[in-house]
C-alpha positions in Angstrom: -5.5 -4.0 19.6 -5.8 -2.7 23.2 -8.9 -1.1 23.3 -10.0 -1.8 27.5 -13.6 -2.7 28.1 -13.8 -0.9 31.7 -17.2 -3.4 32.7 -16.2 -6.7 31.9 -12.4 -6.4 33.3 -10.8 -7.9 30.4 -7.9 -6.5 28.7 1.0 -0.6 4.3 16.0 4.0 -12.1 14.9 6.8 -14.1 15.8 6.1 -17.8 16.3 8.8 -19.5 14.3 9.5 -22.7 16.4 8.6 -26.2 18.0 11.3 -27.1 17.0 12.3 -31.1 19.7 13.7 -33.6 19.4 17.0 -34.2 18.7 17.3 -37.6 21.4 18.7 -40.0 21.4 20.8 -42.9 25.2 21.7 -43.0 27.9 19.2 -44.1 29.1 16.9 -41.5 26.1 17.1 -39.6 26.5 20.5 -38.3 24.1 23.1 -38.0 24.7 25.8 -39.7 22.9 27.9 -37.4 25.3 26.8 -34.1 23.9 25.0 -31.4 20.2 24.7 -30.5 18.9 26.6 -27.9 17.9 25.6 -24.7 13.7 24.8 -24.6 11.3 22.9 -23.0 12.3 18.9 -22.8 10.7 16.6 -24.9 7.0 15.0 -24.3 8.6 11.8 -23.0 11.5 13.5 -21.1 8.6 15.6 -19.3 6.6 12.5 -18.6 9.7 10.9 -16.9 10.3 13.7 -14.6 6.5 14.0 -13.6 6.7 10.3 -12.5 10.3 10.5 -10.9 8.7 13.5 -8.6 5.2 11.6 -7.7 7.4 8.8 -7.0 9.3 10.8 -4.7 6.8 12.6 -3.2 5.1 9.4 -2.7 8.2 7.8 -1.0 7.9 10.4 1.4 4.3 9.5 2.6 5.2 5.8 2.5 8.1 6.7 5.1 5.7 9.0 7.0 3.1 6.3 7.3 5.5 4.4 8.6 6.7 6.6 11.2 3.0 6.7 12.5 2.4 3.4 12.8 5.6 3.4 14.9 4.1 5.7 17.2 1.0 3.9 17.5 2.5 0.5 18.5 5.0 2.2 21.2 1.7 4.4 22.7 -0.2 1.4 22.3 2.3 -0.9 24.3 2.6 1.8 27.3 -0.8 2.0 27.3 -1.3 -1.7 27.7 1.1 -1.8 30.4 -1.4 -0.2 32.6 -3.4 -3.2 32.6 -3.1 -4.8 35.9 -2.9 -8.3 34.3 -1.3 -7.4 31.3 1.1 -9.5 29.4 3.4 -9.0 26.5 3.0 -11.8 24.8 -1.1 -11.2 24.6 -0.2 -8.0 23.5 2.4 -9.2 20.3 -0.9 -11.8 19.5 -2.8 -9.4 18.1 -3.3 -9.6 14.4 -3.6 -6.0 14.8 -0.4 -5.3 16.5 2.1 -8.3 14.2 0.4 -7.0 10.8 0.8 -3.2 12.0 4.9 -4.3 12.8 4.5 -6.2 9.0 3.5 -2.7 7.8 6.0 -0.8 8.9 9.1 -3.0 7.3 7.1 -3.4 4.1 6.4 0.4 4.2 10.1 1.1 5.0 11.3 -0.5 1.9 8.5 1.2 -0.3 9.4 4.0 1.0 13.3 3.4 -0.3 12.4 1.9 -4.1 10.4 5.1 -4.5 12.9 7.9 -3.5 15.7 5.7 -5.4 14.1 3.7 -8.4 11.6 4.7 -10.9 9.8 1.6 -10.5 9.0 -1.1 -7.1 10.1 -4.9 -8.1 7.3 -6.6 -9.1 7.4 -8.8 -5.9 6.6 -5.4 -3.8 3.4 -4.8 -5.5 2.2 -7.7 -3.9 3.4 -7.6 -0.6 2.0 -3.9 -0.6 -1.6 -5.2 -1.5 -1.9 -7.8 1.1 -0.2 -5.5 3.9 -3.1 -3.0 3.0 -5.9 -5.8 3.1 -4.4 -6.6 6.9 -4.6 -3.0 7.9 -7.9 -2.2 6.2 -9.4 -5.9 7.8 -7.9 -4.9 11.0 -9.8 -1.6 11.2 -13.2 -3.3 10.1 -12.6 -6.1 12.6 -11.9 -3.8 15.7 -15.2 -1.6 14.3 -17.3 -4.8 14.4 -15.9 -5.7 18.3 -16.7 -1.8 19.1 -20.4 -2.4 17.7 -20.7 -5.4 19.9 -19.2 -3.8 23.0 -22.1 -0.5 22.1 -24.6 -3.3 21.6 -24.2 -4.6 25.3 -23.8 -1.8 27.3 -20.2 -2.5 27.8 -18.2 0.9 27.8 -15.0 0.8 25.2 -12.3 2.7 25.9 -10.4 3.8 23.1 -6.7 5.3 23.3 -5.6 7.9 20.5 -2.8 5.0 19.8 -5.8 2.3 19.1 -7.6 5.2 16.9 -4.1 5.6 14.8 -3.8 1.7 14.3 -7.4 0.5 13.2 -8.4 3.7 11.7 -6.0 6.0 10.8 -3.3 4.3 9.5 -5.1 1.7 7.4 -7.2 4.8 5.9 -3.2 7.0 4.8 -2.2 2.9 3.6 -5.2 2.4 1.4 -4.5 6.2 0.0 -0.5 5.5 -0.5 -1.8 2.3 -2.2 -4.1 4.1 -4.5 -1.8 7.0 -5.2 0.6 4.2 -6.0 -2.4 2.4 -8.9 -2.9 6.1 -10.2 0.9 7.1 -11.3 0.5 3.1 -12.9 4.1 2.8 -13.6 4.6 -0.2 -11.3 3.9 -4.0 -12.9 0.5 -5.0 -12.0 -0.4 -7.0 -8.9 -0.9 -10.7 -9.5 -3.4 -12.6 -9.6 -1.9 -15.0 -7.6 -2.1 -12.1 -4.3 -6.0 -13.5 -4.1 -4.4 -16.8 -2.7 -1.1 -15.1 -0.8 -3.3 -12.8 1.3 -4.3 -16.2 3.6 -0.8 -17.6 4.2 -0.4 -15.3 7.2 -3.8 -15.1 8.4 -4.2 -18.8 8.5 -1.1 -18.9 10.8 -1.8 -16.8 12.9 -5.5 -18.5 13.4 -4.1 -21.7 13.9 -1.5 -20.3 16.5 -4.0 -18.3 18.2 -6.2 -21.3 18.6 -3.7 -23.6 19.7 -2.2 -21.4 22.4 -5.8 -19.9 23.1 -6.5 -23.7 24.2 -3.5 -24.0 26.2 -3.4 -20.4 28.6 -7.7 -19.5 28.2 -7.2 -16.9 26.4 -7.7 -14.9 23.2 -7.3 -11.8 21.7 -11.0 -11.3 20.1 -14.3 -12.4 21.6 -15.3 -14.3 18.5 -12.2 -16.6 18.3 -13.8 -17.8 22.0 -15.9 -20.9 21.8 -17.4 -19.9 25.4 -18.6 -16.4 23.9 -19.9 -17.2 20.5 -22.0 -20.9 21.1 -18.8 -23.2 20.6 -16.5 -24.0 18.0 -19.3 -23.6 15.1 -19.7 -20.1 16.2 -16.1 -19.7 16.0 -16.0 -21.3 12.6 -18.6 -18.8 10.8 -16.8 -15.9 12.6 -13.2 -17.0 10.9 -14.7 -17.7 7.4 -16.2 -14.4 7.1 -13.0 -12.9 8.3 -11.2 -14.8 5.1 -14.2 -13.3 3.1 -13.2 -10.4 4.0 -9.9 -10.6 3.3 -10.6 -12.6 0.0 -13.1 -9.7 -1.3 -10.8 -6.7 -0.3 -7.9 -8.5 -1.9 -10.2 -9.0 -5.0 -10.9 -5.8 -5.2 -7.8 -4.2 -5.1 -5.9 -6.3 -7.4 -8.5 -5.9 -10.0 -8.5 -2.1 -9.6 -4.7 -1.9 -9.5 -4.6 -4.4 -12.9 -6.8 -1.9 -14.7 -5.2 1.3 -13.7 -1.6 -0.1 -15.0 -2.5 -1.4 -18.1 -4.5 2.3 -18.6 -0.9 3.5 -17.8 0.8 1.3 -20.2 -1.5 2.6 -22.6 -1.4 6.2 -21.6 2.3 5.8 -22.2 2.3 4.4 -25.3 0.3 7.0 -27.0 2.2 9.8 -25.4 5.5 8.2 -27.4 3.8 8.1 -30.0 2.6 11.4 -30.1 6.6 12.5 -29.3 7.7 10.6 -31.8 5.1 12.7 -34.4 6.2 15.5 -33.3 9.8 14.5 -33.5 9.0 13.7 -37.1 7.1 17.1 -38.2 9.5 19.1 -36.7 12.5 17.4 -38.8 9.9 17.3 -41.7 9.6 21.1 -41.3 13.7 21.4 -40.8 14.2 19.9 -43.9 11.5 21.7 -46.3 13.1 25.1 -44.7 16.0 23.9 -45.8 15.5 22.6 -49.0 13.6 25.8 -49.9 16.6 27.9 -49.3 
């Protein structure tokens, strides 16, 4: 996050379906009638090329999400390097910018499980998860600092680059995500993901801290203890940060638990419903036949 307050001076393999007999009236197993024509495919061969071409097409958004965030964190660094005081080593402190840099590699190999495998590892899903929960927390947490900069008359300045990391890209990650819980062919995300989401987080606190102690300075106002009432104030600001990232993480896995087993189930009839068919269709061979 760069955004420059001008007052105060401070710089996200296809299987096919079985393949039936054909049914047989002639001796050998040969229809009499020569080969079957060419029709539609089967219910369960359909569903697998629906979900092979959503998978695809959402492969290609991953990759393009990607991209963007690329651009964002180049634009943003050249814009930071306008800063008469500016260092890179602030600027790679940002939870913003090392979660953004996260994003792109998990987003990268998304983007390559879904335009080569029917299905991402199991892992993935929750890697995906908590790479959205940083992007979306990012975006609320950079809201919040431009609310308080509003609040006291401080004028924000606000690059297109800082408008495509905090509130573009985290809103195309949380759609890729939810496109993702929709198709529901993907294992669901663990509950386990609640705890995960913090690992990171709580390093990077701890770092930012630490070396915030050492060179007097830190990336957000509220990590300050001059600027928020001392190390209390710093305190509450952190633990409803982890709220945050606890409740979206919450959220998120219990939607994307929900929508995959409806797809587990939405499969299973649709098999079963191809397999009926299956069965009336040889039913009906075989009266015809036994007729004649």
């Amino acid at each position: 996050m760069s955004a420059h307050v001008l007052d105060s001076g401070s710089g996200a393999g296809s299987a096919a379906a079985p393949t039936e007999p054909a049914a047989s009236g002639a001796p050998g197993g040969v229809d009499a009638a020569g080969p079957p024509s060419a029709g539609p495919p089967p219910d369960g061969a359909a569903s697998v090329i629906r979900v092979t071409r959503r998978r695809r097409a959402l492969g290609v958004f991953r990759l393009a999400i990607a991209i963007i965030e690329i651009v964002a964190l180049i634009a943003n660094y050249q814009y930071v390097l306008e800063f008469p005081l500016f260092a890179s080593v602030n600027f790679f402190s940002y939870f913003t910018i090392q979660s953004a840099m996260l994003a792109v590699v998990v987003l990268f190999i998304a983007a390559g499980y879904a335009l080569t495998q029917r299905r991402d590892p199991p892992v993935l899903a929750a890697f995906r998860t908590i790479i959205t929960v940083y992007l979306l927390v990012s975006g609320i947490v950079f809201g919040v600092i431009a609310f308080q900069a509003s609040t006291r008359d401080y004028r924000l300045e606000i690059p297109w680059s800082d408008t495509l990391l905090h509130f573009v890209v985290p809103v195309l990650a949380l759609i890729a995500w939810s496109v993702d819980a929709v198709i529901a062919v993907n294992p669901p995300v663990p509950w386990a993901t609640i705890g995960l989401v913090l690992v990171f987080p709580a390093g990077w606190l701890a770092y930012t801290l630490l070396r915030g102690a050492d060179v007097g300075w830190y990336p957000y106002f509220f990590l300050d203890a001059s600027q928020v009432g001392g190390y209390l104030g710093v305190a509450v600001y952190c633990v409803v940060v982890l709220l945050i990232f606890l409740g979206l993480t919450s959220v998120l896995v219990g939607i994307h638990r929900r929508l995959a087993l409806r797809g587990v189930r939405r499969r299973v009839w649709a098999r079963r419903r191809a397999a009926a068919s299956r069965r009336s269709v040889a039913t009906d061979v075989m009266h015809e036949q036994t007729t004649d």
